[in-house]
N, C-alpha and C positions, 0 to 999 in steps of 0.2 A: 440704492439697494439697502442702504443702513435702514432709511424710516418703513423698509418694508420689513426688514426682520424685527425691529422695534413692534409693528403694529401687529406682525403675528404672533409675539411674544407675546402680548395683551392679548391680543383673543383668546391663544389657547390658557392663561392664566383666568382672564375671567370667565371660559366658559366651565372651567372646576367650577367655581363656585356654585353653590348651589345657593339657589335665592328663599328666600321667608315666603310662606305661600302668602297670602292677602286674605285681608275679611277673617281670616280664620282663626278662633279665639283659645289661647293655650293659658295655660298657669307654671310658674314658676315657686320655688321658694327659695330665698336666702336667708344663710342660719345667723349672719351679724351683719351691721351697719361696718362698711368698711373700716373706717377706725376705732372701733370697739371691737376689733378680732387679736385672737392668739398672736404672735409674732412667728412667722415675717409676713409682713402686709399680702395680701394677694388678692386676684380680683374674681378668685373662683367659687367663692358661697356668697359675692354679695352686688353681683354684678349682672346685668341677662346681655347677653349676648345674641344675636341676629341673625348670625348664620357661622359654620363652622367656620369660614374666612376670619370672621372678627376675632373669634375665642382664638385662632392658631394665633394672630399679628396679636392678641391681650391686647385689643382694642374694644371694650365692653359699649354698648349703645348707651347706656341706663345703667348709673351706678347708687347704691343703697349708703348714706351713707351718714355721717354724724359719732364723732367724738365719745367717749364712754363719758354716762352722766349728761349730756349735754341733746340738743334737738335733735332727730334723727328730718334728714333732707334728700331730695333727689339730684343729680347732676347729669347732665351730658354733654354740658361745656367742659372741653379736655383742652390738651395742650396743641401748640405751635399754631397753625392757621385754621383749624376745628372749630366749629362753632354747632352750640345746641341750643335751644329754649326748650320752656318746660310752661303748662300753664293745668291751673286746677281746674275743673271745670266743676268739681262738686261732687253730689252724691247722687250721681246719677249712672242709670244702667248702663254698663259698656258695648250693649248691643246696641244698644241706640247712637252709637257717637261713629258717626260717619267723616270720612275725611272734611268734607266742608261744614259740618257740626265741631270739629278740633279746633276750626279759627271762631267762628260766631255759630256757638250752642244753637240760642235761639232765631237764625236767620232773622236779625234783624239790626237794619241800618242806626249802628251806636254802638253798638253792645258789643263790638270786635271781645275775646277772648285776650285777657294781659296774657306774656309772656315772658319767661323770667329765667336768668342761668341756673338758677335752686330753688325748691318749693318744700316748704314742712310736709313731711309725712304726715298725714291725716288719714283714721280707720276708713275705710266706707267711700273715699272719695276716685276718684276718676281723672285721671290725667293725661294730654295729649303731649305729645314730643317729636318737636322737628329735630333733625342732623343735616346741617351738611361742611362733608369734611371732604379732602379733596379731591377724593374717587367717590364715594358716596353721598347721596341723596334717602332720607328714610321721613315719614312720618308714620307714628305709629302711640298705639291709647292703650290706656291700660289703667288696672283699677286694683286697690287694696282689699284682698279679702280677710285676711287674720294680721294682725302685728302684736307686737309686743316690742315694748322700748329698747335701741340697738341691739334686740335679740332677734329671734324668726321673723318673716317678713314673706305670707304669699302673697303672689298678687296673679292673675289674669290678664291677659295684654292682646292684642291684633295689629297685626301689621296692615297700617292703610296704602302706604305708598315705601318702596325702596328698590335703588337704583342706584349701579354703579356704572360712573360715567369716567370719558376719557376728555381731560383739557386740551384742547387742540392751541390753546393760546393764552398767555395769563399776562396781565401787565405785571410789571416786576417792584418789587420795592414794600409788599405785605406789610406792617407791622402793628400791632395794636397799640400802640404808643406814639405812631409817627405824625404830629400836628400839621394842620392843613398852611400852608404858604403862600 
């Protein structure tokens, strides 16, 4: 009787949510690189966010981000078991980057798409971004239209894939530190 009130708990939780349409291409702007902002730190002018779900838990998908004076870089590697990559793909149109153009641009055998926890902010270029954290699944591209050094920052983005999932079972013991035996 417990895992049934547990599992209607989850539904009616995830059915709020409201999910990112797909394919469909928006713009954002943030007005600083996270740590080049006024005091106290926050993740609301420099961070996009996914769906109202993320912005309520300030769990941002895509953070802006880079030290005053120093390289402005992207992140969506976060904390505890979260894990993101980030890969440039260049200067190329964001209409044209389709979920299976995110890993290999050019469909072709070699040329897999690097992947990386941080990538420099660059004008003009186009970037793809996995997530997955422990309810969430996201891939999603997005590309810089105007910058200015840990100042403004718009960019355009589409959501190709996101999906919140339920573990029915995890092996236990996580850690990014734990050496193999």
């Amino acid at each position: 009787m417990l895992r049934l009130a547990h599992l209607l708990l989850f539904v009616s939780v995830t059915a709020a949510v409201t999910l990112p349409e797909l394919n469909v291409i928006k713009q954002t702007t943030f007005k600083y690189s996270y740590s080049c902002q006024p005091p106290p730190l926050a993740y609301r002018d420099c961070a996009l966010f996914l769906t109202d779900d993320s912005a309520r838990q300030n769990e941002p998908e895509l953070l802006y981000n880079g030290a005053c004076g120093s390289k402005d870089y992207f992140e969506v590697h976060f904390a505890g078991s979260n894990f993101g990559v980030i890969s440039d793909l260049g200067n190329v149109p964001l209409k044209e980057v389709t979920a299976s153009k995110a890993f290999n641009f050019n469909n072709t055998v070699g040329e897999d798409n690097e992947f990386f926890a941080t990538v420099p902010v660059v004008s003009e270029h186009t970037y793809a971004a996995l997530i997955a954290r422990d309810n969430i699944r996201a891939l999603f591209v997005f590309r810089i239209e105007n910058y200015q050094h840990n100042g403004p920052l718009t960019l355009s983005y589409a959501v190709k894939q996101y999906g919140i999932n339920q573990s029915v079972q995890e092996a236990p013991g996580f850690s990014w530190n734990a050496p193999n035996h």
